[in-house]
C-alpha positions in Angstrom: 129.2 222.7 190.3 127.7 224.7 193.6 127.8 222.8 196.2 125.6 222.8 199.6 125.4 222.2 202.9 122.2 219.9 202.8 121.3 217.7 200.2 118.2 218.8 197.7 115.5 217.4 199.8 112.3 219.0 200.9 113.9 220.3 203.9 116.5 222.2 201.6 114.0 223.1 199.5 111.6 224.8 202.5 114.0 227.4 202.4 113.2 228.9 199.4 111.1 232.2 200.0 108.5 232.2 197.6 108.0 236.0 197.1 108.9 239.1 194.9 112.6 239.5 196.2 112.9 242.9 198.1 116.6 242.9 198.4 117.7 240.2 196.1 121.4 240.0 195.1 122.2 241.7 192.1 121.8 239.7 189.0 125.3 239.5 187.6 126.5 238.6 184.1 126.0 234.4 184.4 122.2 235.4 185.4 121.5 237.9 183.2 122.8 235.8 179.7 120.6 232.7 181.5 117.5 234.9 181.3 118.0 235.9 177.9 118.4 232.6 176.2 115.6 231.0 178.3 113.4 234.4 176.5 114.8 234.5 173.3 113.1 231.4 172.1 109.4 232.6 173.8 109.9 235.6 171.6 111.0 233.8 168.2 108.0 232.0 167.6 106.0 231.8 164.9 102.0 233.9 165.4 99.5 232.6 163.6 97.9 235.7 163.1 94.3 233.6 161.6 94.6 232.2 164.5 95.0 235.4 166.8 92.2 237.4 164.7 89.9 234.5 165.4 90.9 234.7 169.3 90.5 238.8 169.4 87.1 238.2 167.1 85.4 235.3 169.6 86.2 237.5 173.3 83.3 238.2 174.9 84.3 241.7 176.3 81.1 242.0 178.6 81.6 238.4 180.2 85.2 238.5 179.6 85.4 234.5 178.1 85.7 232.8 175.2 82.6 231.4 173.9 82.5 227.3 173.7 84.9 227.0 176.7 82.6 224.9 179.3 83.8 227.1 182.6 82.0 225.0 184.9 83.4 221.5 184.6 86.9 221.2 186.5 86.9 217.6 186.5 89.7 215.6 185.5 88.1 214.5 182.4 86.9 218.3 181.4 88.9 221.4 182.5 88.8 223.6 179.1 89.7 226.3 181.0 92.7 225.1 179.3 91.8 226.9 176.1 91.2 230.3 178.0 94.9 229.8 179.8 96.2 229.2 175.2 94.2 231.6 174.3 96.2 234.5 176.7 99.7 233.2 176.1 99.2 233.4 171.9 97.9 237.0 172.7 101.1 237.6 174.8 103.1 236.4 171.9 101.1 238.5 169.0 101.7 241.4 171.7 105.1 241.1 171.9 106.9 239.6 168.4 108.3 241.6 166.1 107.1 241.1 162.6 103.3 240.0 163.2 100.5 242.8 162.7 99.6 242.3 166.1 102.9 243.7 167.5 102.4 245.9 170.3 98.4 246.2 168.8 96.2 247.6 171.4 93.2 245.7 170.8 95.2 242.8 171.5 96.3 244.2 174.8 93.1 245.3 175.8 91.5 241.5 175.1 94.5 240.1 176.6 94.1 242.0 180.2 90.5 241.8 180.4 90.9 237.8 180.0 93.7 237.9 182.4 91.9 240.1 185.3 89.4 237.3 184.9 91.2 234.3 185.3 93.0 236.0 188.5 89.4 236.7 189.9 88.3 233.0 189.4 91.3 231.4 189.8 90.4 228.3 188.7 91.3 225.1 190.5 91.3 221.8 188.8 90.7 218.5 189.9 94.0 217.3 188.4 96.9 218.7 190.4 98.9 219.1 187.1 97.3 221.8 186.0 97.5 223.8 189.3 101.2 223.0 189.9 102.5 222.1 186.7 100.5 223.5 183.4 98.8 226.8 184.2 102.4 228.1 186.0 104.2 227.2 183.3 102.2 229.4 181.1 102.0 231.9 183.3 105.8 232.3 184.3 106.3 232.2 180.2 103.7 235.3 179.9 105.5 236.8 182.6 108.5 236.4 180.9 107.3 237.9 177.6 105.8 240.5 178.3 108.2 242.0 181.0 107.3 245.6 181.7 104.1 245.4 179.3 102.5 243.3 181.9 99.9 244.9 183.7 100.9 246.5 187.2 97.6 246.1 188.5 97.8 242.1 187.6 101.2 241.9 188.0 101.2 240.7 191.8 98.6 238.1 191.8 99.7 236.6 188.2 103.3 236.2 189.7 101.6 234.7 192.6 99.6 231.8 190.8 103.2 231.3 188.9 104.7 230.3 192.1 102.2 227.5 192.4 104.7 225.4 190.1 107.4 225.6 193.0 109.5 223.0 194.8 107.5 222.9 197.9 104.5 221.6 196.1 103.1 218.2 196.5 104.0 217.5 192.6 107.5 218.1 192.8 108.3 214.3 194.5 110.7 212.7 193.0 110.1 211.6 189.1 110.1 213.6 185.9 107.7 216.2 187.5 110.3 217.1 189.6 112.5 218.3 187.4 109.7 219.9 185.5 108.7 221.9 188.5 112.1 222.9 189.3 112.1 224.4 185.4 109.0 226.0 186.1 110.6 227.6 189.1 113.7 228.4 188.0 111.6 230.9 185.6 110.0 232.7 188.1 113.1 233.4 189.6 114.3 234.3 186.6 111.6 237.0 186.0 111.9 238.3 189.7 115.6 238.4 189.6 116.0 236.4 192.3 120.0 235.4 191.8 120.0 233.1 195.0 117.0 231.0 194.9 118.0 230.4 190.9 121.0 229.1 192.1 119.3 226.5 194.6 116.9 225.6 191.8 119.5 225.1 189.3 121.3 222.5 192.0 118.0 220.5 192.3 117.9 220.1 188.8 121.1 218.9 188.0 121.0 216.3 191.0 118.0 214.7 189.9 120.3 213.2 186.8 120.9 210.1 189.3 120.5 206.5 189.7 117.5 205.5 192.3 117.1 201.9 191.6 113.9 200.7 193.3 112.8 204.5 193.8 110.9 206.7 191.8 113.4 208.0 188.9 116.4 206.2 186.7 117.1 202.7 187.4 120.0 200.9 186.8 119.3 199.7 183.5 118.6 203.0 182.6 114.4 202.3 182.9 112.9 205.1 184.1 109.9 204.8 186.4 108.0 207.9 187.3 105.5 205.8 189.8 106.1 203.1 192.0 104.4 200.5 190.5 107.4 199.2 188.2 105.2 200.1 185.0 108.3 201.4 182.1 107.9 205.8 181.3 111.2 206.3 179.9 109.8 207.4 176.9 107.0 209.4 178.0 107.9 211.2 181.1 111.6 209.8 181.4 112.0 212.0 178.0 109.7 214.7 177.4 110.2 216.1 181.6 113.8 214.7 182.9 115.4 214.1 179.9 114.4 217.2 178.1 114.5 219.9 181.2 118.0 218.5 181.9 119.2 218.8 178.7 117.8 222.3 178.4 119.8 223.1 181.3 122.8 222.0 181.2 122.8 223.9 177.4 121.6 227.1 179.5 124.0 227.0 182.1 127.3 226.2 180.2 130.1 228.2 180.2 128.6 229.8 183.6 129.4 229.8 187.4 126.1 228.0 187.4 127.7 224.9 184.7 126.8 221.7 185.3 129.2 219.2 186.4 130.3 216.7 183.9 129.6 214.0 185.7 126.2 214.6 185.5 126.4 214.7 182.1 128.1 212.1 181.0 125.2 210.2 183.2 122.3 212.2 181.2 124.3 211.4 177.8 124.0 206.9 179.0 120.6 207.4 179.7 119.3 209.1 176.1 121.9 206.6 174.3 121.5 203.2 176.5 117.7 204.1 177.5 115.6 206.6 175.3 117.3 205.6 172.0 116.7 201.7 172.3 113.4 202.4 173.1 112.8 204.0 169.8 112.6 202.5 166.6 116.4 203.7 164.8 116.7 205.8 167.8 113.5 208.2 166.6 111.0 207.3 166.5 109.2 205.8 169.8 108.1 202.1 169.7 104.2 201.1 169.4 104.8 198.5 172.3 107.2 201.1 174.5 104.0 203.5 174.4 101.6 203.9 177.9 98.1 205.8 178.1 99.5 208.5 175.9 98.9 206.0 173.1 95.0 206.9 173.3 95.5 210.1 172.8 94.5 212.0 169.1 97.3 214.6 170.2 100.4 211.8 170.6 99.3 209.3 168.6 101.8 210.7 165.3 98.8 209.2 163.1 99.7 211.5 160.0 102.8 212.1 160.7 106.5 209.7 160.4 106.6 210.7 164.6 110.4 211.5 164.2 111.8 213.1 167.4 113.6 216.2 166.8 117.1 216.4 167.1 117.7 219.3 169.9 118.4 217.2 173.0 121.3 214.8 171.4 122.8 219.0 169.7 122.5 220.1 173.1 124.1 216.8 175.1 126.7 217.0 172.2 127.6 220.5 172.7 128.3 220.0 176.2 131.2 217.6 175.9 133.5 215.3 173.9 131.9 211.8 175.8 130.3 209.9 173.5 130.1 211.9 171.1 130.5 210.0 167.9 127.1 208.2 168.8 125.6 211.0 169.7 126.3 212.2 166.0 125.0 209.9 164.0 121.9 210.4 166.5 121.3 213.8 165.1 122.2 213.3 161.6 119.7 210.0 161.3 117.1 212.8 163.1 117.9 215.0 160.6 117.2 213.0 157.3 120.3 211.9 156.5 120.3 208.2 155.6 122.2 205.9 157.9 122.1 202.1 158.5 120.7 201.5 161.9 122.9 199.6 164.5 122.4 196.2 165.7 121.4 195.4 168.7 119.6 193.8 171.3 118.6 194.7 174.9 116.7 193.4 178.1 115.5 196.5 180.6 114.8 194.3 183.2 113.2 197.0 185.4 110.9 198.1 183.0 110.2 193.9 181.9 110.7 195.3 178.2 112.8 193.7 175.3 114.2 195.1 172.1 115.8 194.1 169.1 117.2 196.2 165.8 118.3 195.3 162.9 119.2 197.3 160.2 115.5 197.3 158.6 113.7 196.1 161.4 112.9 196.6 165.2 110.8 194.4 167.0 109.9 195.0 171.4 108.5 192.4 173.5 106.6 193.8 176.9 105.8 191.7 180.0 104.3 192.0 183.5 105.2 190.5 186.3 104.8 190.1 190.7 107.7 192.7 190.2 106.0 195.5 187.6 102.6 196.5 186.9 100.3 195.3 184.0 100.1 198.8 182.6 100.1 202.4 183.1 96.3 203.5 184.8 94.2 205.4 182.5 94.7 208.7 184.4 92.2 211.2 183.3 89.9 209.5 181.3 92.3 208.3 178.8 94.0 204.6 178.3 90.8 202.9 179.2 91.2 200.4 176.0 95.0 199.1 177.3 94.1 196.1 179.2 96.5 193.6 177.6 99.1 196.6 176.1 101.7 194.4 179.1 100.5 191.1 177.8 103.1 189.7 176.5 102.8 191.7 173.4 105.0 191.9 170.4 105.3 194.5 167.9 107.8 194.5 164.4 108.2 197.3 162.8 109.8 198.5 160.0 108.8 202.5 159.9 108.3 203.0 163.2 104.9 204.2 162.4 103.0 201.8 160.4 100.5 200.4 163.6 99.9 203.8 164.3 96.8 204.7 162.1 95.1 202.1 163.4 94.7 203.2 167.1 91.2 204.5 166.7 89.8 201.7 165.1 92.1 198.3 166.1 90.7 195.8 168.0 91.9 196.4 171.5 90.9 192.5 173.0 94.0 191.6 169.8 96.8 193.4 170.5 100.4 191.1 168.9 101.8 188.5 170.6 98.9 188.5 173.5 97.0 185.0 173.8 93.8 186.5 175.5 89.8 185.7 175.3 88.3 187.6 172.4 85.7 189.1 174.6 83.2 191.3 173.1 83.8 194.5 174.5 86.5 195.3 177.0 84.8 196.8 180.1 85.2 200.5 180.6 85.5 200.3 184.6 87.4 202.4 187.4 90.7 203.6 185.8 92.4 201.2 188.6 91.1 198.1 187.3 93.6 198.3 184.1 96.6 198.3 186.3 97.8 195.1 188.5 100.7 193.5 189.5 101.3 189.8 188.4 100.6 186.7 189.7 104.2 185.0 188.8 108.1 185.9 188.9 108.9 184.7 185.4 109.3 187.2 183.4 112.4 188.2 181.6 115.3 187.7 178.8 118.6 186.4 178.2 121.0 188.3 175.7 124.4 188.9 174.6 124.1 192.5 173.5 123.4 191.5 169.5 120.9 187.9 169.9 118.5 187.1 172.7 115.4 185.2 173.9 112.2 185.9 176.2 110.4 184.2 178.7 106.7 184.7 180.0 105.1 182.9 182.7 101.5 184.7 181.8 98.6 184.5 183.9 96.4 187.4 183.0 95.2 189.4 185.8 92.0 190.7 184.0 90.6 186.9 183.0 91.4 183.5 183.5 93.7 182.5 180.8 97.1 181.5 181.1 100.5 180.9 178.8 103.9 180.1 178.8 105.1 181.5 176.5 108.8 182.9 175.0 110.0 184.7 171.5 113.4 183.4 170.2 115.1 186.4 167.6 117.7 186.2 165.0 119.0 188.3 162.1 116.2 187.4 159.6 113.5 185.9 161.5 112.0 185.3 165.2 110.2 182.2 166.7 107.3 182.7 168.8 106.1 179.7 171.1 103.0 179.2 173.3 102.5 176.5 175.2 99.8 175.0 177.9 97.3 177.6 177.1 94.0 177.2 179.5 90.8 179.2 180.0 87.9 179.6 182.2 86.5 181.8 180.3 83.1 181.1 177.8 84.8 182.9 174.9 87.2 181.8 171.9 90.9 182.2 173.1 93.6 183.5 169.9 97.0 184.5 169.9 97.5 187.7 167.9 100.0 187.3 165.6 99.8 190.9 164.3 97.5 193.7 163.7 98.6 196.6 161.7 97.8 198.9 159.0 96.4 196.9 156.0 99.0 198.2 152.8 98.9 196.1 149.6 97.6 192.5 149.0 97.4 189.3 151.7 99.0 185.8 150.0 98.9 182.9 152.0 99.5 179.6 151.0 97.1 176.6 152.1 97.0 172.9 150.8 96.0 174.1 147.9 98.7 175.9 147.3 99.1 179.8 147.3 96.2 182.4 146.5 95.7 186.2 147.3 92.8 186.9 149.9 90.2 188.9 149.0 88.8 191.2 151.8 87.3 190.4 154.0 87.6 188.5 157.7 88.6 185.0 156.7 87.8 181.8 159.3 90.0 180.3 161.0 91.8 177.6 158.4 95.0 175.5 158.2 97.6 177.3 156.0 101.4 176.7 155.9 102.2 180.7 155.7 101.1 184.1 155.2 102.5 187.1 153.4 101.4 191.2 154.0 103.7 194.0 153.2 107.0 192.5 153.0 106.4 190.5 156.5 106.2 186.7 156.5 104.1 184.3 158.7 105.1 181.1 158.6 103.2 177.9 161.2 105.4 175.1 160.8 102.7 173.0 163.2 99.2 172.8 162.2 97.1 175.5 163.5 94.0 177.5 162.6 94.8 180.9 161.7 92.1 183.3 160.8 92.8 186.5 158.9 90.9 190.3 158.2 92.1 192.2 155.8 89.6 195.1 155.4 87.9 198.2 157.0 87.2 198.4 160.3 85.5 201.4 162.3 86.2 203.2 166.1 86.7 206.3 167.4 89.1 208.2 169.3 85.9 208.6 172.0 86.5 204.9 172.5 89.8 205.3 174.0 89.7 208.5 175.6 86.9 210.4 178.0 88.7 213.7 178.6 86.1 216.5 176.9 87.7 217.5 173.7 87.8 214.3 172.4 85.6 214.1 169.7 83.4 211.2 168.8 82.9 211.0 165.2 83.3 207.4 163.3 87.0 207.0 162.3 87.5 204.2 159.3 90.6 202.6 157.7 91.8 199.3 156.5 93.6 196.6 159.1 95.3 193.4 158.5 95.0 191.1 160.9 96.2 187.2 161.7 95.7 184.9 164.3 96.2 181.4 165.7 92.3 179.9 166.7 93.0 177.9 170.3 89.1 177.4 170.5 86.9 177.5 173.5 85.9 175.5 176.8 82.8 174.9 175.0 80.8 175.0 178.5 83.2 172.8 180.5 83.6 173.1 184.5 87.4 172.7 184.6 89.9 174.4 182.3 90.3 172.8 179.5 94.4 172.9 178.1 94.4 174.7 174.6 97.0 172.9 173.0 100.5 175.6 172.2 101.2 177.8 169.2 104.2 178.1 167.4 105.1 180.5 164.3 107.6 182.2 162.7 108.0 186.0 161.7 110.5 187.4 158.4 110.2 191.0 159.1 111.5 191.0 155.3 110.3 188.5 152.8 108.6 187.8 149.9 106.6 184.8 148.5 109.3 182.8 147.2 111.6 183.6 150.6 108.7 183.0 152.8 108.5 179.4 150.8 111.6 178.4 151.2 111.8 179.3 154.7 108.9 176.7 155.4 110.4 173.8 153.4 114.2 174.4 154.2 114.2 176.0 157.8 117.0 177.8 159.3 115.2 177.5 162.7 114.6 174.4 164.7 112.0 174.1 167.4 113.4 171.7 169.9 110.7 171.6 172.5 107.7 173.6 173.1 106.3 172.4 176.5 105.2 173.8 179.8 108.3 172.8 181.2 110.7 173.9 178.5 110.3 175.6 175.6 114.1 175.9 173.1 115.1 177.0 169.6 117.6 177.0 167.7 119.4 178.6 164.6 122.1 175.9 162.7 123.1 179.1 160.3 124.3 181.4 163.0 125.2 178.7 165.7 122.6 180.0 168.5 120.4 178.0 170.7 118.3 179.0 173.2 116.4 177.0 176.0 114.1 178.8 178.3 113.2 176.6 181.2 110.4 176.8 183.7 111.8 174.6 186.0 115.3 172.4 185.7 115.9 170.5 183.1 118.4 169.5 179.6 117.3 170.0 176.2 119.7 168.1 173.3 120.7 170.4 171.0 122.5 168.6 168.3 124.5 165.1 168.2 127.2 166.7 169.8 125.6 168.7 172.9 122.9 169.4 175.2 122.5 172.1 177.8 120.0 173.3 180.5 119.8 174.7 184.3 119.7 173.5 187.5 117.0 176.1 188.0 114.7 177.8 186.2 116.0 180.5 183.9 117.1 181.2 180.4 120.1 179.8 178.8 121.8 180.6 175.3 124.5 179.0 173.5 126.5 180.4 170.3 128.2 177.1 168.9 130.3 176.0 165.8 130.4 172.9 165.2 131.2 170.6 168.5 133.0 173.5 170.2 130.7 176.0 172.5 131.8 179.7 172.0 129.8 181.7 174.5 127.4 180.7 177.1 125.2 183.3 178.4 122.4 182.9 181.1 119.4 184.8 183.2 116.8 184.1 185.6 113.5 185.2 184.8 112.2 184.7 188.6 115.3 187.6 190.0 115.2 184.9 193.2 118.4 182.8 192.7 121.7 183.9 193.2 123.0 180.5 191.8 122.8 178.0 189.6 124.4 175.0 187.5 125.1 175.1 183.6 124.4 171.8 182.1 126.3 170.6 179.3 126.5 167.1 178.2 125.3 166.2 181.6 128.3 167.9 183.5 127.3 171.0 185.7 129.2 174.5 186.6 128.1 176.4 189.3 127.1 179.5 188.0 126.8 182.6 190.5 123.7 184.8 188.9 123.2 188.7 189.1 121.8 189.5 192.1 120.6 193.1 193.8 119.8 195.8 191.5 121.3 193.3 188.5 119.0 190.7 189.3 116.9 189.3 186.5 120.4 190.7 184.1 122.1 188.4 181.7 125.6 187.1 183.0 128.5 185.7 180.2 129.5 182.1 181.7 133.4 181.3 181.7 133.5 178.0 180.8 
């Protein structure tokens, strides 16, 4: 590890001269077997030479563009200057890669600099900074890179020059994954000039951003990444694809150099992709519906025809680097890799990033909340995410793929996302990108778990429309319980509870008084049926409720979801199934009128005659489903839970009763009369103690507090 006098801050990072070194130091062996790995990849891609005939064919020699690229729009929304920027870096590569008819082809060098000289005459500035700091360099220092002493000499200078715009002095380089991003992009320049001391710098910056900033843009403690301030959960999207992926890349660069990486910092980068990326994923590859932000809008991320499986290079690369962890890491790459494995067990609470998960072997199932702490969701930057107003709802996915809600996104309806209780509005407004995104009105918001069981608690008051919930999701090995209770609206629309939407695959059986029948499609009103069966997944309502269900095609567009220019707008069609629980409307009242609760019950694997007996013969027993206090339990596996909005006791059997002192989340693992583990949270993160109540006697409990507020604790009884 190199260490410095100052620490990587902006001062530090003034320093670096950002010109063609005249006297640099001579690169040495360390720097010279850097820049050849960072190239060899550039140059061992696959051309598409269609693809690179079609470029050549389309220039427009005289005007020196590309026909169909709008030049004049540079908003945020537009910007296909984009295309232009792709269009020059597959010419590079055509130019430069052995074993393509276009190697070292002079009409491809010819359409390649006159496109160039142009975009250095216009240099064009767009209204994202992104793409001035982050994008177009990052091409550029790649072209550079390629074609070495084939770039042109005239061009050379200024090209070299709009490269350094990605640089660590730039406004985009704050802390957060574009940091880390920019450093890479940097680091490459340097590279290419041969600058052996500013590398070095660079290469420091990027292996001291693998750190811990709780309450700062960057890793939190609970290995949540944030790359805003406004609390809103990116591990998956910037957290992965910039810091995780540009440190890994590193760190497998610089090994075995003077320029190595401590392994501190790696063992830190190896926790976060085990205890923060993986969990997030469904068996550790394959991002969760209910983890995703904006990006979930978009055509290009939305893995609609494809499984969505994350590659295995960052977990090689981690597990190349050192012996920590490495077992795990493993069976990481082989799952990745198609070998079949049987997912781990577990369940986790990120209580910075308000998210819950849970894995089984053949299932995974997330919970997302908001709260006065954490935003509702992610703004819809640049014209995209404008349909995610309730994505922080308290929504609940299940899945069993990974990818089976994924279809869907074009043409889902967006007021119904699962687990939400929200107004089923006509439209969702289409307003100011900043409306999306607010913080909550309450504290309560948050989980209690052991590491394998746990249970959630939501305080809801949306911040979009008057409607409000307690509610709270209780999970076990073979089903979950979901409870809602005092439910009110102002609103003059119908208010449901989604209990899922997904991709409609293979018949719809429910089972009414009059016993069990296969839907046809079709949307089906609102009725009072004991259960409900689709694709292996079972719904059971063990109180009365009207449930409606759609099982048939529905109709959007990815235009709906996304305003940036290349979207297209043509009618996308495929089948949904979707249940809910009818609460009603206000019917024109002046006050808020209470909705009454929910309450139902999900077997992420089932089939008619398990789903049955699961109604008649429970292994789950709702105790109380109130404002106050809403508590399940499971006699099977000895679990009960109690989430409590305020103090209070709940009996749990003949032999025992528990509850807080405060409000806060309590679970119990029980056999019999004896209590084997007692573990409890608080949802608010504002007390730093409280009293376990069993049987009426109290123990002062002291809670997590600082950066582990709102964390589970084990009580010694």
């Amino acid at each position: 590890m190199r260490i410095f006098t100052k620490p990587a801050s902006i001062a530090l990072l003034a320093m670096f001269a950002f010109v063609m070194p005249l006297n640099a130091a001579k690169p040495d062996k360390d720097f010279n077997a850097i820049k050849a790995k960072v190239i060899a990849p550039l140059l061992n891609a696959t051309v598409d030479e269609a693809v690179v005939q079609r470029i050549v064919e389309t220039f427009n020699v005289r005007d020196s563009i590309w026909p169909g690229i709008n030049y004049q729009d540079l908003s945020t929304t537009g910007y296909e200057h984009r295309q232009h920027m792709s269009n020059m870096y597959r010419l590079a590569q055509a130019y430069e890669i052995k074993g393509n008819k276009f190697y070292k082809d002079k009409k491809v060098k010819k359409v390649l600099d006159v496109a160039l000289a142009y975009w250095v005459d216009h240099n064009y500035i767009h209204d994202n900074w992104h793409s001035n700091q982050i994008t177009n360099p990052n091409t550029l220092t790649n072209m550079l890179l390629i074609m070495g002493k084939d770039m042109d000499k005239t061009l050379e200078p200024q090209v070299f020059k709009m490269a350094q715009e990605g640089n660590l002095n730039a406004w985009g380089a704050r802390q957060s994954g574009d940091r880390i991003m920019i450093a890479t992009i940097q680091a490459h320049w340097q590279l290419y000039a041969n600058d052996v001391e500013g590398f070095e710098k660079t290469i420091d910056v990027i292996e001291r951003e693998m750190k811990i900033v709780t309450g700062e843009r960057g890793m939190q403690i609970d290995k949540t990444f944030h790359h805003r301030d406004d609390g809103v959960d990116n591990t998956t999207s910037y957290g992965n694809g910039k810091y995780m992926s540009c440190f890994a890349d590193w760190a497998a660069l610089t090994a075995g150099t003077r320029f190595a990486f401590d392994e501190s910092q790696v063992k830190l980068a190896i926790d976060y992709y085990l205890d923060g990326l993986l969990p997030r994923m469904v068996y550790g590859a394959v991002e969760g519906i209910g983890i995703k932000n904006r990006s979930i809008s978009s055509r290009g991320s939305a893995n609609v025809n494809t499984t969505g499986i994350y590659d295995s290079s960052v977990a090689r690369k981690l597990a190349s680097l050192t012996d920590y962890r490495h077992d795990e890491l493993m069976d990481n790459i082989r799952y990745r890799s198609g070998e079949k494995l049987t997912p781990k067990s577990f369940a986790k609470f990120f209580w910075y990033g308000a998210i819950f998960v849970i894995q089984r072997p053949n299932w995974y199932s997330t919970v997302r909340m908001f709260s006065s702490r954490n935003a509702s969701t992610e703004q819809g930057y640049n014209g995209n995410g404008i349909q995610t107003h309730f994505r922080g709802d308290g929504t609940n996915y299940l899945s069993k793929t990974g990818y089976e809600h994924n279809p869907i996104i074009p043409y889902q309806d967006w007021t119904m996302i699962p687990g939400t209780t929200e107004p089923r509005i006509p439209e969702l407004p289409q307003p100011h990108s900043k409306y999306l995104q607010k913080f909550g009105f309450n504290d309560y918001a948050g989980a209690v778990t052991d590491g394998m069981y746990g249970a959630v608690g939501f305080d809801f008051i949306s911040t979009l429309y008057n409607v409000a919930a307690r509610k709270s999701w209780f999970f076990f090995d073979e089903q979950y319980v979901c409870l809602g209770a005092g439910i009110w609206c102002y609103e003059d629309y119908p208010v449901a509870t989604t209990v899922e939407q997904v991709s409609l695959n293979g018949d719809v059986v429910i089972c009414d008084e009059g016993g069990k029948k296969t839907l046809g499609r079709g949307e089906h009103a609102p009725a009072t049926i004991k259960w409900a069966l689709h694709n292996g997944v079972g719904y059971i309502f063990p109180k009365e409720a009207k449930v409606g269900v759609l099982n048939d095609e529905c109709q959007g567009s990815w235009w709906d979801l996304d305003h940036t220019s290349t979207t297209p707008k043509d009618i996308v069609k495929g089948d949904i199934f979707k249940i809910w629980i009818d609460h009603g409307n206000r019917s024109g009242s002046s006050s808020p009128r209470l909705k009454g609760d929910y309450q139902y019950v999900v077997m992420p694997y089932a089939d008619a005659n398990s789903v049955q007996k699961a109604y008649d013969n429970p292994d789950v027993t709702i105790l109380s489903n109130t404002r106050d206090l809403q508590a399940v339990k499971n006699e099977k596996l000895g679990i009960a839970y109690a989430v409590l909005y305020k103090a209070g006791e709940i009996k749990v059997n003949d032999w025992f009763s528990i509850g807080l002192d405060t409000p806060g989340i309590v679970m119990v693992k029980y056999s019999g009369r004896d209590i084997k583990e007692v573990h409890v949270s608080d949802p608010t993160y504002a007390n730093r103690t409280t009293n376990l109540v069993i049987n009426g006697k109290r123990t002062a409990v002291e809670l997590p507090s600082g950066d582990m507020a709102g964390s589970s604790i084990k009580v010694e009884l």
